[in-house]
C-alpha positions in Angstrom: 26.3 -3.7 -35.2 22.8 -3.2 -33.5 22.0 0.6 -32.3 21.6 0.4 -28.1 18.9 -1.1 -26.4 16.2 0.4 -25.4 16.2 0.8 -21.7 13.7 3.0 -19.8 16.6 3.1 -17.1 19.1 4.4 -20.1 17.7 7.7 -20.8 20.6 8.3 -23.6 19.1 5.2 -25.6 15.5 6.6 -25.7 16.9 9.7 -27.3 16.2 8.4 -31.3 12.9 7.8 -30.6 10.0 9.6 -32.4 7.7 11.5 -29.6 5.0 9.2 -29.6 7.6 6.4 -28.8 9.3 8.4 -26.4 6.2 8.6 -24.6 5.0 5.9 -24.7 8.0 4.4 -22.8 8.1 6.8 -20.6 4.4 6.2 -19.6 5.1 2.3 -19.6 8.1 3.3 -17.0 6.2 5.3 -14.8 2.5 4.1 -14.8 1.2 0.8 -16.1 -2.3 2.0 -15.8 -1.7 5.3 -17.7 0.2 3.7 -20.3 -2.6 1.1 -20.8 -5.9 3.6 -20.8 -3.8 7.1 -22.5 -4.0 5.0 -25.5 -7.3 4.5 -25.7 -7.7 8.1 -27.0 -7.7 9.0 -30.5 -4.9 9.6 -32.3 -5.2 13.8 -31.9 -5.5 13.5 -28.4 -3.1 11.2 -27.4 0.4 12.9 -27.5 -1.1 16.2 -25.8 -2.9 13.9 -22.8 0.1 11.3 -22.5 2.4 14.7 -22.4 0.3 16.2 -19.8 0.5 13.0 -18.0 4.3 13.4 -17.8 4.4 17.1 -16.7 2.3 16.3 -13.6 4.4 13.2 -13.2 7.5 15.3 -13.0 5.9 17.5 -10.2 5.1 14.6 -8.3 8.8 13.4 -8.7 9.4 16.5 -7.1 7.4 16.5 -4.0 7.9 12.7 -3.1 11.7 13.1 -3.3 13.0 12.7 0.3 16.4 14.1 -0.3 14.8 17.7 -1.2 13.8 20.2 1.7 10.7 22.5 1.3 12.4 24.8 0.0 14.2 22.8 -2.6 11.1 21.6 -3.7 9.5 25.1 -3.8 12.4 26.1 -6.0 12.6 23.6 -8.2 7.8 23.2 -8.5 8.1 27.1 -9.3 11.2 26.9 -12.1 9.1 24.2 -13.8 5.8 26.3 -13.7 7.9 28.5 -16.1 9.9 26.0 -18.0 6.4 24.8 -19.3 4.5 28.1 -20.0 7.7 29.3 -21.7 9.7 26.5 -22.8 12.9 27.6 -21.7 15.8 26.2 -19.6 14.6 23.0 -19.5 18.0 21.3 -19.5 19.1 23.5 -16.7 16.5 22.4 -14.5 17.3 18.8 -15.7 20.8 19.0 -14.9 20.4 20.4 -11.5 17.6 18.0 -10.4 18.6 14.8 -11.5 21.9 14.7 -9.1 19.5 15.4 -6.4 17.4 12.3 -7.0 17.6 9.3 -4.1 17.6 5.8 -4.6 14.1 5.6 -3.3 12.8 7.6 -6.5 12.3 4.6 -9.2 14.7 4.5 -12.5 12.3 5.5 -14.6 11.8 8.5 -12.8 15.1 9.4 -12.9 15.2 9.2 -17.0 12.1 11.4 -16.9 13.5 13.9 -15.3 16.6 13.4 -17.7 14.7 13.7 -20.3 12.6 16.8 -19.5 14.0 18.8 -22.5 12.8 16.2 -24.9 9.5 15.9 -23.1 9.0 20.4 -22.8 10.2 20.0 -26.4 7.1 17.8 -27.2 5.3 20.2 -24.8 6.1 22.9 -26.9 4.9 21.3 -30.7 1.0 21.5 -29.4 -1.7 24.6 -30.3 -1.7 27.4 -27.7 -4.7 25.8 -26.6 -3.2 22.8 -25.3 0.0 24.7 -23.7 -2.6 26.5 -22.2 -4.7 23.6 -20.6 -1.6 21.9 -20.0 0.9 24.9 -18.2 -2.5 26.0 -15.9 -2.7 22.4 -14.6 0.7 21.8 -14.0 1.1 25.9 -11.9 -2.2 25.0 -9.9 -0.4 21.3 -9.2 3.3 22.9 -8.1 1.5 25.6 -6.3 -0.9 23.8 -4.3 1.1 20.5 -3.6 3.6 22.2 -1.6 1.1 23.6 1.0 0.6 20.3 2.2 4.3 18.5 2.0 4.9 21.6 4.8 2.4 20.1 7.7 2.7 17.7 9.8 0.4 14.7 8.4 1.3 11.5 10.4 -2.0 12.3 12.0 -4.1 12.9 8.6 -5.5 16.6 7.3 -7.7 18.4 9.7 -11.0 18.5 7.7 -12.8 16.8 4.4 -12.6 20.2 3.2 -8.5 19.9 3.4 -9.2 16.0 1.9 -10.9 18.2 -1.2 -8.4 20.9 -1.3 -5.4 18.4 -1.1 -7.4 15.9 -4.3 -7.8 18.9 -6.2 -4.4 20.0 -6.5 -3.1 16.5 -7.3 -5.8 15.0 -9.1 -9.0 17.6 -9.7 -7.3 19.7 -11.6 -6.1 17.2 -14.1 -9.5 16.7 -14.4 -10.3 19.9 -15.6 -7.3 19.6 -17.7 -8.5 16.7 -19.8 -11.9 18.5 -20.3 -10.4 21.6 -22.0 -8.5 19.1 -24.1 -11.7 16.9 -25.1 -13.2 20.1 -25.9 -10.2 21.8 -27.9 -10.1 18.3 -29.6 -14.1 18.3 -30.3 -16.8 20.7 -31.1 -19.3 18.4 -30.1 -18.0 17.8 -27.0 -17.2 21.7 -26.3 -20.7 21.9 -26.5 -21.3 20.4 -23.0 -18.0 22.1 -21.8 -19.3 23.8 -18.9 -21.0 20.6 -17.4 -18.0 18.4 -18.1 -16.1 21.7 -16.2 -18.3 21.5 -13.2 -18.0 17.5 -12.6 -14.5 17.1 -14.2 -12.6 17.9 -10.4 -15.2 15.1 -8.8 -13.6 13.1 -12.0 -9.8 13.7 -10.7 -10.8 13.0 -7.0 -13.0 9.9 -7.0 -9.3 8.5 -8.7 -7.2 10.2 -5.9 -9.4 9.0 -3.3 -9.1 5.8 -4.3 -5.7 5.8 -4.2 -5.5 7.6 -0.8 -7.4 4.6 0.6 -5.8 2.0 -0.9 -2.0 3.0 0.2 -3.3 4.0 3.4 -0.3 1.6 4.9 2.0 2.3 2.2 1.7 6.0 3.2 2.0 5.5 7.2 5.3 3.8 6.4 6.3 7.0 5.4 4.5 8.7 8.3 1.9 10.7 6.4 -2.0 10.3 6.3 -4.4 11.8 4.1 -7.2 10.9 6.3 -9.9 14.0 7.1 -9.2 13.6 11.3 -13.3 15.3 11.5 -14.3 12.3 9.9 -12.5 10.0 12.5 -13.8 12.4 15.1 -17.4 11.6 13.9 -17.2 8.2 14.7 -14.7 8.7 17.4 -11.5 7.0 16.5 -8.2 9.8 17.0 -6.0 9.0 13.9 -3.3 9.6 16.0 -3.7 6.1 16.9 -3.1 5.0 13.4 -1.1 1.5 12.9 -1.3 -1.1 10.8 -2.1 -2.9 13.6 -5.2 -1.3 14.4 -8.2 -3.3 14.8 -11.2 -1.1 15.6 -14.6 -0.3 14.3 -14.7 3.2 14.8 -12.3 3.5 12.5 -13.6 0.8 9.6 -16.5 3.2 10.3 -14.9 6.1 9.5 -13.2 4.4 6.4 -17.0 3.4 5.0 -17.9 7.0 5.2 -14.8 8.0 3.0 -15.8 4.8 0.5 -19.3 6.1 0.0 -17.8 9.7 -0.2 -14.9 7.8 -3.3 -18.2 6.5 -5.1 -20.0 9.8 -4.9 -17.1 11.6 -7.0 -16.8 8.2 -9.2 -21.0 8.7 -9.9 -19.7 12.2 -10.9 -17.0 11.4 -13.3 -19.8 8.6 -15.1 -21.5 11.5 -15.8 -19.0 13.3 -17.2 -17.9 10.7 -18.9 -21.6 10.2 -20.6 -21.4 13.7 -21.7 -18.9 12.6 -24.4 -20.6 11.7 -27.7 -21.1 8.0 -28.0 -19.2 7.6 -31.3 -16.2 8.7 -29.2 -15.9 5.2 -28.0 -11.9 5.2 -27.4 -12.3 8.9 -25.4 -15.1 6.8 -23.1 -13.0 3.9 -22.9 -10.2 5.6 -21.4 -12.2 7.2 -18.9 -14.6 3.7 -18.1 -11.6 1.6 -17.6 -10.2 4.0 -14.5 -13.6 4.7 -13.1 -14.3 0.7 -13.2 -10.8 0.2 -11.6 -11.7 2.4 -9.1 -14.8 1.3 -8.2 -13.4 -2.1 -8.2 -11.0 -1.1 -6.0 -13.0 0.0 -3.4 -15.3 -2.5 -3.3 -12.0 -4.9 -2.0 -11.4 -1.9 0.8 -15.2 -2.5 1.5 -15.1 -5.9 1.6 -11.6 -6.4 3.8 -12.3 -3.0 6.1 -9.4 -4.8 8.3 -6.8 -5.2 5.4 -3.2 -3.6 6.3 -1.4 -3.7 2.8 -2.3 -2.4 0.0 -1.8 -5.4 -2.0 -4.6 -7.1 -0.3 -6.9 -5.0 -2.0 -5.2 -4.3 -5.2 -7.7 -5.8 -8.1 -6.5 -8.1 -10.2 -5.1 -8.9 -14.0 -8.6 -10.6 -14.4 -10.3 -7.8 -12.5 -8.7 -5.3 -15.1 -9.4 -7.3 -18.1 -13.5 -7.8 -17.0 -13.4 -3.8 -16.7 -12.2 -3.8 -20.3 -14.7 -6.0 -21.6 -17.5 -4.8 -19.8 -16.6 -0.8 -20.6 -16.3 -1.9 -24.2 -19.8 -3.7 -24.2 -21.3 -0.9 -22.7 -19.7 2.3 -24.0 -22.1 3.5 -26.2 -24.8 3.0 -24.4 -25.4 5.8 -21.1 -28.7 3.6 -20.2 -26.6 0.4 -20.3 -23.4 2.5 -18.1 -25.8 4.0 -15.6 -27.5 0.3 -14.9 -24.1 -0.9 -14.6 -22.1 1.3 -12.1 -25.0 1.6 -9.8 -25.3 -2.8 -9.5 -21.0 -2.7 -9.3 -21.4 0.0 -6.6 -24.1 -0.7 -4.6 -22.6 -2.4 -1.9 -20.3 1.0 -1.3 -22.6 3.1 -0.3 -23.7 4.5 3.1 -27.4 5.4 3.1 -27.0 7.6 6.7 -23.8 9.0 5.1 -24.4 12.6 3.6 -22.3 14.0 1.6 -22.2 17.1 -1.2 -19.0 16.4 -3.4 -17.1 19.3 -4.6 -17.7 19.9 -8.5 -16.3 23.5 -9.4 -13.6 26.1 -8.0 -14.5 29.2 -7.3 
């Protein structure tokens, strides 16, 4: 008789598989995008980055589970600081979680979180180097999220300062991550590693940006807005006004300025992208392909500033594929990258709009 089927919503029949398989499904389960660009990187990189991947997904399983309080998430972000410095009572933590997960949390989630022994285990077979990188990113992550699940956001953060501080603790500091694993992995590249340092959190939050405006309407379903409200108050929309109805230029104003801000960071992360050797074509392509969906994606917010589901500005399979064919064209070449970011992204700047992006914690 045939073994069980593989089913990302079976956790049990995941169990025989070897790590990279493991991941790999796991990725597949949780994000198609991740799970299309992580393996793009070369075969020393990949387990440690599509690992990492599934750390910080675990901490964002926390923090978007509705059935937890503040302080259940607080309890359960701080254990799993530990549990990946250390390696240690990972099936605890497993077995108290997973009861606590909704219906609203997706299957695959669900086996993830089942399945954090097998993936601390994996966790666990890297150099000290990589636990390193990886158990720094996934404390600042469980630390800093949780400041922000406390407050009130149906009305958006106060500042573009708050907007930076939120990006960075979701997003920026996975950037940073991925740069002291590019370097571990290559001495060329940890040549440049204080440059790729410095723009590697503009790398993270051009991405989360993006994001941020794209589920804009997804979020307010939800009640919560990531919106900076002094940006609003520049061009005199109150976000407290915020529906999917709304029809109003101050706002599409408002959401032009944050578009030109997204493409700032994105012009950021090309450069840090273009710091990586050519030859390393797959460790490019893997960061080209989410910078070109990104920019892609905000040229659709730009070009439908009245759009009210995120679907009507999600790019598509064709979209996707284009980015893939032109990153590969163009990889090698940080004349040929350049020329083509700035004619894709043209339209999304705002030449009035100024701007300094964040590019290094203090």
């Amino acid at each position: 008789m045939n073994g069980p089927q593989i089913s990302i919503e079976n956790p049990e029949s995941l169990l025989h598989l070897s790590n990279n398989e493991l991941q790999a499904v796991l990725l597949e389960g949780v994000s198609r995008t991740f799970a299309l660009t992580i393996p793009q990187l070369p075969d020393q990189l990949y387990p440690a980055v599509a690992n990492a991947y599934l750390l910080c997904r675990i901490v964002d399983t926390i923090e978007d589970e509705v059935s937890l309080t503040v302080e259940q998430k607080k309890h359960f972000c701080s254990a799993f600081i530990d549990i990946v410095k250390t390696g240690n009572n990972a099936a605890a933590f497993a077995e108290e979680l997973a009861p606590l997960l909704s219906d609203q949390t997706i299957l695959a989630e669900h086996s993830l979180i089942h399945l954090t022994p097998r993936v601390i285990e994996i966790t666990h077979s890297f150099d000290s180097e990589q636990i390193d990188a990886l158990s720094c990113c996934v404390e600042t992550m469980a630390k800093g999220m949780p400041i922000f699940q406390a407050l009130d956001l149906h009305a958006g953060v106060k500042t573009m300062a708050d907007m930076d501080d939120y990006c960075y603790y979701v997003a920026g500091c996975v950037g940073e991550m991925l740069a002291k694993l590019f370097c571990h992995y290559s001495a060329d590249i940890n040549t440049h590693k204080d440059e790729l340092l410095k723009l590697s959190i503009s790398f993270g939050q051009g991405l989360q940006m993006t994001n941020i405006l794209k589920d804009i309407w997804d979020d307010a379903k939800r009640d919560v807005c990531w919106l900076p409200q002094d940006i609003f108050i520049e061009t005199c929309f109150d976000l407290n006004n915020l529906t999917p109805d709304t029809n109003d230029d101050n706002f599409r104003l408002g959401l032009e300025h944050l578009i030109s801000i997204a493409d700032q960071h994105l012009q950021n992360a090309l450069q840090y992208t273009q710091l990586i050797p050519a030859n390393e074509t797959g460790l490019r392509n893997f960061c080209l392909w989410a910078i070109g969906m990104a920019v892609l994606t905000l040229k659709n917010i730009k070009n439908n500033l009245g759009f009210n589901d995120s679907d009507q500005v999600k790019i598509t399979r064709k979209d996707v594929k284009t980015t893939i064919l032109a990153c590969k064209l163009t990889a090698r070449s940080n004349m040929l990258l350049s020329l083509l970011f700035n004619v894709i992204s043209r339209p999304l700047k705002t030449p009035d709009w100024q701007y300094a992006p964040q590019t290094a914690k203090e």
